[in-house]
Every structure is written in C-alpha cells, then in structure tokens.
C-alpha positions as CSV (number, residue, x, y, z in Angstrom):
1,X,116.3,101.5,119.6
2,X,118.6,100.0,117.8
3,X,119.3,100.7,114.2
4,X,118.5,97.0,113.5
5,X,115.7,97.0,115.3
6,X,114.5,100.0,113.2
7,X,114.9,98.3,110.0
8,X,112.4,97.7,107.7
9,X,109.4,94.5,108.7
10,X,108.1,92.6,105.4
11,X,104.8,91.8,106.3
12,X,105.3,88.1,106.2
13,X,108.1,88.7,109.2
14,X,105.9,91.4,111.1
15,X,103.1,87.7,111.1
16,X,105.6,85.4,111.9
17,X,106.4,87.5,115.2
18,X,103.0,88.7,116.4
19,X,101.0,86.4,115.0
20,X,103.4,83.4,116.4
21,X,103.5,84.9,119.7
22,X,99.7,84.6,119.6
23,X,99.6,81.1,118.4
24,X,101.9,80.0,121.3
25,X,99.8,82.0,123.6
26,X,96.5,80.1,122.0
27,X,97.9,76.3,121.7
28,X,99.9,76.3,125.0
29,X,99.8,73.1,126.6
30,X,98.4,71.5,123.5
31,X,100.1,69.7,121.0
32,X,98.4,70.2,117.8
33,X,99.7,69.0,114.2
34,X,100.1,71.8,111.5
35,X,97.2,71.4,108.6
36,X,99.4,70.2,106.0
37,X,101.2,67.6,108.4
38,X,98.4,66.1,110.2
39,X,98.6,62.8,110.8
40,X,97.2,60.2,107.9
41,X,94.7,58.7,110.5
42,X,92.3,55.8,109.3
43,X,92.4,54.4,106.0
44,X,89.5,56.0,104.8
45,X,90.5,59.5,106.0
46,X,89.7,62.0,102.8
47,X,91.6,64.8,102.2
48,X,90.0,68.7,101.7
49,X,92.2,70.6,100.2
50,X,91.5,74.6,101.0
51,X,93.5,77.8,100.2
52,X,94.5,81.0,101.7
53,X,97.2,84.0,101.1
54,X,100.5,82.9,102.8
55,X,99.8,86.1,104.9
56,X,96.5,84.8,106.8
57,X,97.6,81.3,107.3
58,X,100.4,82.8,109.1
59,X,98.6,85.0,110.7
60,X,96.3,82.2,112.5
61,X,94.4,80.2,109.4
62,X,97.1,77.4,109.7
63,X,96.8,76.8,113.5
64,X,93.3,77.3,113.3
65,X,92.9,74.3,110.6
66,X,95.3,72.4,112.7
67,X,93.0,73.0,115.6
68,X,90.0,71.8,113.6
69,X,91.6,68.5,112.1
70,X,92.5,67.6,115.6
71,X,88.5,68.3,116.7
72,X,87.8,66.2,113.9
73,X,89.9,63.7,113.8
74,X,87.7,60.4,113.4
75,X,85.1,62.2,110.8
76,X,86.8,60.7,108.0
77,X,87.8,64.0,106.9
78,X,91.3,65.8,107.2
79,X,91.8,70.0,106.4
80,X,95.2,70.3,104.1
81,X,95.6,74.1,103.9
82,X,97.6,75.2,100.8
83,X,98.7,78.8,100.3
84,X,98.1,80.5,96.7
85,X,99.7,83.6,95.8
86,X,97.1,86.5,95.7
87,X,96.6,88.1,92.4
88,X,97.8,84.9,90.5
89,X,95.6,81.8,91.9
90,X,92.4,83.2,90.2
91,X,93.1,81.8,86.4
92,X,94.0,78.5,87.8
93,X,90.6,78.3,89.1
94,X,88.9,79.1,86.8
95,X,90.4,77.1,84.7
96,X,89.5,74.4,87.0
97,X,85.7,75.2,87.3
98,X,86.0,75.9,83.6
99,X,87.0,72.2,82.9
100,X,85.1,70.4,86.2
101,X,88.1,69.4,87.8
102,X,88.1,71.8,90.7
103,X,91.1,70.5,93.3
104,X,90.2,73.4,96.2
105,X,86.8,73.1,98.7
106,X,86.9,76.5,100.2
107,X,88.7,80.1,100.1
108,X,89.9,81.8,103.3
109,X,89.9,84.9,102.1
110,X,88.4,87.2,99.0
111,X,89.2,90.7,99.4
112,X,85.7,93.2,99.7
113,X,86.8,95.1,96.0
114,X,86.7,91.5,94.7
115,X,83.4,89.4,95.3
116,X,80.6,90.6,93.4
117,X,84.1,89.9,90.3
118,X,84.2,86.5,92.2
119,X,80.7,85.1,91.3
120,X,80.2,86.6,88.1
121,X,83.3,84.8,87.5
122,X,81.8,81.9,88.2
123,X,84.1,81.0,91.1
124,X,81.7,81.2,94.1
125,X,78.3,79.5,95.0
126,X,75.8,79.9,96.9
127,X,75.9,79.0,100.4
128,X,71.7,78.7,101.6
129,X,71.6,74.6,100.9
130,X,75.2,74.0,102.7
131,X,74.7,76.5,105.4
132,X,70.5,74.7,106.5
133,X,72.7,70.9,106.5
134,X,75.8,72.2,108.7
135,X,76.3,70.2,112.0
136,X,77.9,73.2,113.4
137,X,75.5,73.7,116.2
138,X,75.5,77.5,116.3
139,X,74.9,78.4,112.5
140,X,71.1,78.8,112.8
141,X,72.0,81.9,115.0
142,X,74.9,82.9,112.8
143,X,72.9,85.7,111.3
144,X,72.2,87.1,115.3
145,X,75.8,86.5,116.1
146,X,77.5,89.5,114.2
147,X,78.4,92.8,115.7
148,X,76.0,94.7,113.4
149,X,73.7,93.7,111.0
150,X,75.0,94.9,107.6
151,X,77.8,92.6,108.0
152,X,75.3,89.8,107.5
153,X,73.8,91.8,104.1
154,X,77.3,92.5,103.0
155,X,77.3,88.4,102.4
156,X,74.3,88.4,100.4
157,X,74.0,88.8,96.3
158,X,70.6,88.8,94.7
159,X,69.2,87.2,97.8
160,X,71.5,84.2,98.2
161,X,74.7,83.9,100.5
162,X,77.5,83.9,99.4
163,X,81.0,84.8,101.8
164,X,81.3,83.8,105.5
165,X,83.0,86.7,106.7
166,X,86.6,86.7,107.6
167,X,87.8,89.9,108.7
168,X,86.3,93.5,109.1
169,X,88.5,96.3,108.3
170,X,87.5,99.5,110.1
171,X,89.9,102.5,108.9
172,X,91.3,105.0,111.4
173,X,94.2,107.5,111.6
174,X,97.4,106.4,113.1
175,X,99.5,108.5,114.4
176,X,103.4,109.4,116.0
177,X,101.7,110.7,120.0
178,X,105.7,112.1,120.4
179,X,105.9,113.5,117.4
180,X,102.6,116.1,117.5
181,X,103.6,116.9,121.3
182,X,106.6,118.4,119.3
183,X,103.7,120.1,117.4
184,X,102.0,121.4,121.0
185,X,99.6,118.9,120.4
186,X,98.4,115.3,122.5
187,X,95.7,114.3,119.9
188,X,94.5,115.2,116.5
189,X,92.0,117.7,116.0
190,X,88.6,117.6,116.0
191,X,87.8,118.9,112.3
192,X,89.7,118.8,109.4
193,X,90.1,122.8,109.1
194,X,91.9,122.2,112.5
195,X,94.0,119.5,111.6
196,X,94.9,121.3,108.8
197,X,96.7,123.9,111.4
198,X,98.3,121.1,113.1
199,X,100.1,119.8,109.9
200,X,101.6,123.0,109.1
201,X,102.9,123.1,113.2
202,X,104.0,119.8,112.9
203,X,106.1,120.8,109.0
204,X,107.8,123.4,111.2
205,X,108.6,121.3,114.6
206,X,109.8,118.4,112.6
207,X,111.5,119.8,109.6
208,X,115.4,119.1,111.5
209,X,114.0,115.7,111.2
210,X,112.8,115.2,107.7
211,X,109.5,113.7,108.6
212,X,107.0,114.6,106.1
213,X,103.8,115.2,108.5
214,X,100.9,113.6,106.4
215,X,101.3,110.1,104.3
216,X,98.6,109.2,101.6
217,X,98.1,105.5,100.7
218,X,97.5,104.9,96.7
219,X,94.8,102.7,97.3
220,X,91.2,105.0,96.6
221,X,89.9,102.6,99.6
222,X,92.4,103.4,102.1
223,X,93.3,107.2,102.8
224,X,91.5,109.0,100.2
225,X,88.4,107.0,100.3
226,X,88.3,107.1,104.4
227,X,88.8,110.6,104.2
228,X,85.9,110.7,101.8
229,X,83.8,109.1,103.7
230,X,83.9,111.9,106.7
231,X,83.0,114.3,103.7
232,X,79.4,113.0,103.3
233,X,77.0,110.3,104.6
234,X,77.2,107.9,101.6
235,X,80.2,107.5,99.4
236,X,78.5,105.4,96.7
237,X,75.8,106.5,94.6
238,X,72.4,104.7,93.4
239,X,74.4,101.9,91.5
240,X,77.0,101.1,94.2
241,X,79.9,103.2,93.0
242,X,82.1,105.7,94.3
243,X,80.9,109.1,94.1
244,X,84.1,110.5,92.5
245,X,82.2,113.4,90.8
246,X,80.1,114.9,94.0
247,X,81.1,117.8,95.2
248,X,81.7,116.6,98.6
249,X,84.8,114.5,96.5
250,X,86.1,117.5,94.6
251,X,86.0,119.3,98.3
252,X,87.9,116.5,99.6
253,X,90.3,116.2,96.6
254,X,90.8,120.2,96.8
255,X,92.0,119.3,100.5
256,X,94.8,117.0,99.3
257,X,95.7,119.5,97.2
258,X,96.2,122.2,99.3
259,X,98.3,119.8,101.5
260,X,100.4,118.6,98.4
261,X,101.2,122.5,97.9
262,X,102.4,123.5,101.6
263,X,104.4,120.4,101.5
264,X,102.7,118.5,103.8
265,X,102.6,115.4,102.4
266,X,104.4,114.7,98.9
267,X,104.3,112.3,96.3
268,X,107.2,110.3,96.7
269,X,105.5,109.3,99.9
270,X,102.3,108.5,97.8
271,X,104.4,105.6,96.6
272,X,105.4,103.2,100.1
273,X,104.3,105.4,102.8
274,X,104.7,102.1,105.4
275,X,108.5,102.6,104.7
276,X,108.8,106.2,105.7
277,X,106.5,105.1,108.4
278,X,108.6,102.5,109.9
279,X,112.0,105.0,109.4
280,X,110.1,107.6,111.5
281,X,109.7,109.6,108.2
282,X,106.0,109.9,108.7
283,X,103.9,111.8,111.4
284,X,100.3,110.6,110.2
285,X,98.4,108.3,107.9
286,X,95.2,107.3,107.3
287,X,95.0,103.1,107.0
288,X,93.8,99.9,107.9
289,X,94.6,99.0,111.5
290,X,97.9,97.5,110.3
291,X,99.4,100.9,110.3
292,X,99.0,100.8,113.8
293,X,99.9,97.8,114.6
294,X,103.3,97.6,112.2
295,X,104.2,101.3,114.1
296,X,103.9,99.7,117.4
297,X,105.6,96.9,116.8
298,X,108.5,99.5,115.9
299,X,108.3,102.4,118.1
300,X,105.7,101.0,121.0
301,X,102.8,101.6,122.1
302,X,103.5,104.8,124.2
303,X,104.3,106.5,120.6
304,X,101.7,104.7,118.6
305,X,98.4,105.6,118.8
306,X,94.8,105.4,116.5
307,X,91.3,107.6,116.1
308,X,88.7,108.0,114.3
309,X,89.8,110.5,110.9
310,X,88.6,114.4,111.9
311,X,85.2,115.8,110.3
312,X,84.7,118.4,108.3
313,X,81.8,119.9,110.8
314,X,82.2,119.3,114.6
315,X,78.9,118.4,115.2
316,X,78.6,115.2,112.5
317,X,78.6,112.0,113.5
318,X,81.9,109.7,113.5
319,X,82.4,108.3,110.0
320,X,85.3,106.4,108.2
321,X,85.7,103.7,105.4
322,X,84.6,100.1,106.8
323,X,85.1,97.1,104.4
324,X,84.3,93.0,104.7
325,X,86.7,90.2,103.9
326,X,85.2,86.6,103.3
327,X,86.0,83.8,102.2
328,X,83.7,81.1,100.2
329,X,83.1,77.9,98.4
330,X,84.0,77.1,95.2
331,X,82.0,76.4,92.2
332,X,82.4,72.5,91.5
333,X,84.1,72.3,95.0
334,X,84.8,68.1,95.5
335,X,83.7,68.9,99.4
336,X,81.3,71.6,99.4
337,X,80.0,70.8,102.6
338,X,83.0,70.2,104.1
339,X,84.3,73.8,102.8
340,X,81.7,75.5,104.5
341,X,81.9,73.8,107.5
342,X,85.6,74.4,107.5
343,X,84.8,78.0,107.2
344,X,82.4,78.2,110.0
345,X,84.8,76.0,111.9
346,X,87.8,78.7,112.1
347,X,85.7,81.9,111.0
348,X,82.9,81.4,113.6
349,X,81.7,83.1,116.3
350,X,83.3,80.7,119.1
351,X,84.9,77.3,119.5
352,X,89.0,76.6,119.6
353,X,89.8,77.0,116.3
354,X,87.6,80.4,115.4
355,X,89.3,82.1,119.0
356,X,92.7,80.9,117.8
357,X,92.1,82.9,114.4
358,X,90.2,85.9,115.6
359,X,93.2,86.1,117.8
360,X,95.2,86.0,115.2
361,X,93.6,89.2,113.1
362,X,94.2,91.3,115.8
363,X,98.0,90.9,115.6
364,X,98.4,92.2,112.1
365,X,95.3,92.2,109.8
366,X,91.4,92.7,110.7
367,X,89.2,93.1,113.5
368,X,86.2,90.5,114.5
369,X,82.8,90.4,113.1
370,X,81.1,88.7,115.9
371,X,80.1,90.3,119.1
372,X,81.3,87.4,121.3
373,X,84.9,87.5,119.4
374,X,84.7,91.5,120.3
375,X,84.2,91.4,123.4
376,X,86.6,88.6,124.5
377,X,89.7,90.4,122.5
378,X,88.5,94.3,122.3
379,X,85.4,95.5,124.4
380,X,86.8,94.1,127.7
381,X,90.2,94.6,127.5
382,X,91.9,98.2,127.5
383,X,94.6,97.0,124.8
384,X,93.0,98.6,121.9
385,X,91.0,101.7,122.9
386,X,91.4,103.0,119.2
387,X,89.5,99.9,118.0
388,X,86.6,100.7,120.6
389,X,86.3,103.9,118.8
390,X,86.0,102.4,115.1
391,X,83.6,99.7,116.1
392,X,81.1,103.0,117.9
393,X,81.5,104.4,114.6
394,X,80.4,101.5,112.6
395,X,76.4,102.4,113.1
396,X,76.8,106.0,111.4
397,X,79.5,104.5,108.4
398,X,78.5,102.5,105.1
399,X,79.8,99.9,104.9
400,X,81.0,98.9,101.1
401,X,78.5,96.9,99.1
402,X,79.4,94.0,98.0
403,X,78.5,95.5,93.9
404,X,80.8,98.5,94.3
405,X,83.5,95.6,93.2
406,X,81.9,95.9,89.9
407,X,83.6,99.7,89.5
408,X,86.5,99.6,92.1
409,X,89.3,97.8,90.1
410,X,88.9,99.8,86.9
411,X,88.3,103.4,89.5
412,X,91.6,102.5,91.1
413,X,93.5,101.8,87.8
414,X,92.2,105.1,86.2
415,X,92.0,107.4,88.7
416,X,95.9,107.8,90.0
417,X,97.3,109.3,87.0
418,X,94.4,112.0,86.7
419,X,94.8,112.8,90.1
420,X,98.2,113.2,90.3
421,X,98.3,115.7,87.2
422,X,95.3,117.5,89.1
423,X,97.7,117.9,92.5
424,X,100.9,119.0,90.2
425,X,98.2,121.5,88.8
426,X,98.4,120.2,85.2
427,X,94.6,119.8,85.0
428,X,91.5,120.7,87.3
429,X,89.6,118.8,89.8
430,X,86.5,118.8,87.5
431,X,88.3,118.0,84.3
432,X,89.9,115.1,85.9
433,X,87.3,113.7,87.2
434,X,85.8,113.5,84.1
435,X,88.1,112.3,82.4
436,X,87.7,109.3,84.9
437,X,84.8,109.1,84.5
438,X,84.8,108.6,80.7
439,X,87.3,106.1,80.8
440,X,85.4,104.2,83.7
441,X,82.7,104.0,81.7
442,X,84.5,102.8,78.1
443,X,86.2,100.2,80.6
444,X,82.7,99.1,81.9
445,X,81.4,99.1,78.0
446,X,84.1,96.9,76.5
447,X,83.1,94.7,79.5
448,X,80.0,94.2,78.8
449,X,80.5,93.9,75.2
C-alpha cells in the first residue's frame, strides 16, 4: 500500500467513501432529490426543518430523508435536513424553546451520555400522544420489532417515551490478525491473565516496528468502561452510575496499570490512539465498531478483525459495554407529528428510507436495533462475523440506562487527571478514586443548588 493510501482518514472522508458507496448501492436506478434540494412541489407544500451531526447525514440520514420526501411527495409536507455542529447546537435550542420560537421538528441523533441531560433540559418531549396518531402502519408493533427488549426501556423516562432509537453501539476489541501471528498467536486469548501474556509477546515481536501493542481510548465509555464491564455483571450501581469505587474497578484499573508499567500501552497513545491505529502503530484497542471498520478500510479485511474483549474467568458469560443513540422531538417543535413520523420513517424497522440508513450505520457508525434490519445486513450474511458475536452477547451485558447521563459528563471530566497520576504512580488507586468521587459529588451539589 501506498504511502498515500496509508495516510490519515478524517472521519467525514472515511463517510463520504463507504457511506457513498452504500448510497449508490441503495438508490441505484432511482433518481432521488437530496433533502435540502427537493423540489418546491405544490403551493401549499410546508417545510420541516430537522437536524443531525454532518457525520450521520453523511453517513445515510440525508439519502434517507431524500428517500422519504420523495414517498411523500403530495402530503403537503417536505423534510429539509440541516446539519448542526455537535457540542454547539444545544444553546441555540434552548434558547429557542426558552423563547417559543423553536425553528427544528426532530433530532437524528442524541448521544446515550446525553438524554436523561436532554429532557431535564427541557429539549425533548414525550413521544406516547404522537407515537398512538402515527400513520406509519407498523408503529403499533414497534415495541415487538427490536432485537432485544431493553432497547425499547432504554427509550423510556419516568414511564413516558422519549428517543426513537438510532444506532446501537456494541463494543468489541479490534485487532491487527498479522500482527499477533508475529506474536505466535491467530486470535486473542480467552481471559485477560492470558492476554496479558500475549501483549508482552507481541512488545517483543513488534518492537523493530514501533507498534505499541495495546491502545486505550480516553473516553470512560469506550476502552476502560468495556473492559469494566467483563470485570462484573453490572457496571452501575443502585442510582445508575458507574461503579468507579468497587473493587472489581480498582482490579480493572490495577490491570491498566500494570500494562502502563511494562510498556504495553503508553500515554501518548491515550491521547489519538485512531492515528497510531491507522499508521500501523497499534496492535489492539478496545472501541466502538468504527475501529474496525476505519482499520479495514486501511489495511483490509484479511488483517482486520473484531471479538468480544477477554474475561477475567473462562467460564463467565460474554460481556462488553453496549450503548443506545436516539434521536427525538423537540419541545415546542412547529411539526411535532411530522418529527416523529420522520423519525420512524428513516429510523424504522423496514421501508426504503430506514434500509437506506441502517445500511448506512454499518459503513462507519452503529449497528441496527431491529431484528429485521439485523438479519437483512448482519445475521445472514458472513460480512461481519465479529458483529454476530456482539449481538450473542447483548442478553448477558447491561445495557447503559438512560439516568447514568446524569453522572457520566462530570465522571469523564474528573476522572482522567486522577487516573493518570494513579498509572504514573503519583497517587493510589483508592485515593484516586476518591478523590473522584468527592469532586463528582460537589459537581452534582452545585447542580442541584
């Protein structure tokens, strides 16, 4: 390969390739206007304006709009999907529903850290009234139609709905297949003790090389968190928040640690490990599907492959970190009704638009929450056998609460520098942890105050 072919993907670029490729795959033979250029169509034709991250309309959100306007066509109502910026969209609507002069229907996407934050915000309502008067003829069974049945409570708050989901994100551990046959190895071990082995075999078979074996995200939800989860059957305690005092956390802290000391992972890589993963600087990481995806679309598939993270005992069940994305209405939404039914339209269970986007997840971002989306892209097909594995292992994993938002923005600001001076060995695990604690807490109480 090349040495331009080996340079760095943004994520936007990685979309526009796969995810294009999938579009033109998905609207062959039709010609189907994009979202914000469908045509003006009868006087009376209303516009609904909706948002979503750049990344997602890419990645099928856009075609899938432009699928739906076209179903549509002589409702009197026309989709005009506008991308927002994520992080900086939420003020601006607020402001809106503050003042009652909300521009925006619907939301393609809230991340999972972020929705019980959404509605006490005040930016998401309730979905029950819009979801019994939808014409879409399948959403009386839209409860039935998910793969498992905590995706359906994962979209509930205080008994009401509230998300339609748009992605599920299943963790797993991706992996360079050439690089651990260096090692002696074709897969990754079993248990952790045993993987431990491997990454000292693979510091020494890969050391001419300068690939650090092990890459940790700095996201708690992504390798830390999934390797958590392995540790112990619940990761959250009673009030939905991440058991970062247990001893199953210190033990899985301790584990870092010991890998920080032999060099098998560092912290430099803590930083951007997808850019020592896309040089070939990284043997193994712990992610979202993505990882996988973004190191295929680099080094192929025969070098690329996924599992399930190891277990600390052979004999537990599978277990890793499973997250759900939605996306909602807004409070004081000009088309409520026609928000939701945009939602169902492209995040359903079946229909042109929802295959076009389900489609689309799979070539960068997400997996599908519906059985029937499953098995048409994963469960028949042999293209993903990693992904086969993660959805077996959904039954035996927690999926994240919707309230654990309540602790997860102020864990992940406060934790980072606590841990770090625990893995340089400034401090201890159980002093750290504390301290975490303690300034979770005082975070939580100036909140409320």
């Amino acid at each position: 390969m090349s040495e331009l072919n080996r340079a760095r993907l943004t994520r936007r670029d990685f979309l526009r390739t796969t995810a294009g490729a999938a579009g033109a795959l998905a609207l062959a033979g039709c010609t189907v206007p994009t979202a914000t250029l469908a045509p003006a169509g009868a006087p009376t034709t209303t516009d609904v304006y909706v948002i979503t991250f750049a990344a997602f309309a890419d990645m099928g959100q856009r075609d899938a709009t432009a699928l739906y306007n076209d179903e549509i066509r002589d409702s009197g109502y026309r989709y005009v999907l506008e991308e927002v910026v994520e992080g900086a969209w939420e003020p601006k609507a607020v402001s809106m529903v503050r003042d009652g002069d909300m521009r925006w229907s619907a939301c393609g996407i809230a991340n999972a850290g972020l929705q019980w934050n959404y509605i006490q915000m005040g930016l998401v309502q309730p979905l029950d009234e819009l979801l019994a008067t939808s014409t879409h003829p399948w959403v009386n069974t839209l409860q039935d139609r998910y793969y498992y049945s905590n995706i359906y409570d994962a979209t509930q708050y205080e008994g009401k709905t509230y998300f339609i989901p748009m992605k599920l994100n299943i963790h797993l551990m991706g992996y360079r297949e050439d690089y651990l046959k260096k090692a002696g190895y074709d897969g990754i071990p079993e248990t952790w003790a045993e993987f431990e082995v491997m990454l000292g075999k693979l510091k020494e078979a890969l050391a001419d090389d300068d690939v650090v074996p092990f890459a940790a995200r700095k996201e708690v939800f992504r390798t830390l968190g999934t390797a958590f989860t392995t540790f112990v059957e619940n990761p959250y305690d009673e009030n939905n928040m991440l058991k970062i005092d247990s001893p199953e956390w210190l033990e899985c802290i301790a584990m870092f640690k010991r890998w920080f000391d032999a060099g098998y992972t560092n912290l430099q890589v803590l930083q951007d490990p997808v850019a020592d993963w896309q040089k070939g600087k990284v043997a193994i990481g712990i992610d979202s599907h993505s990882w996988i995806r973004i190191g295929r679309a680099i080094w192929g598939s025969q070098n690329i492959k996924g599992t399930i993270p190891p277990k600390v005992d052979a004999s537990n069940p599978d277990r890793t970190w499973i997250h759900l994305d939605s996306g909602f209405v807004f409070t004081g939404a000009p088309h409520p009704q026609q928000g939701l039914d945009w939602l169902l339209a492209v995040l359903g269970p079946e229909g042109a638009p929802a295959n076009r986007y389900w489609s689309g997840t799979l070539t960068f971002s997400g997996m599908p929450v519906h059985t029937e989306q499953y098995e048409r892209l994963i469960g028949n097909t042999t293209t993903h056998p990693e992904l086969q594995k993660a959805y077996a292992a959904i039954p035996t994993s927690v999926l994240q609460p919707m309230e654990a938002g309540r602790y997860y923005p102020i864990i992940q600001s406060k934790i980072w520098p606590w841990l770090e001076r625990y893995w340089a060995g400034d401090v201890s695990a159980e002093v750290a942890m504390q301290n975490v604690l303690d300034e979770v807490n005082a975070e939580i109480d100036k909140l409320i105050s």
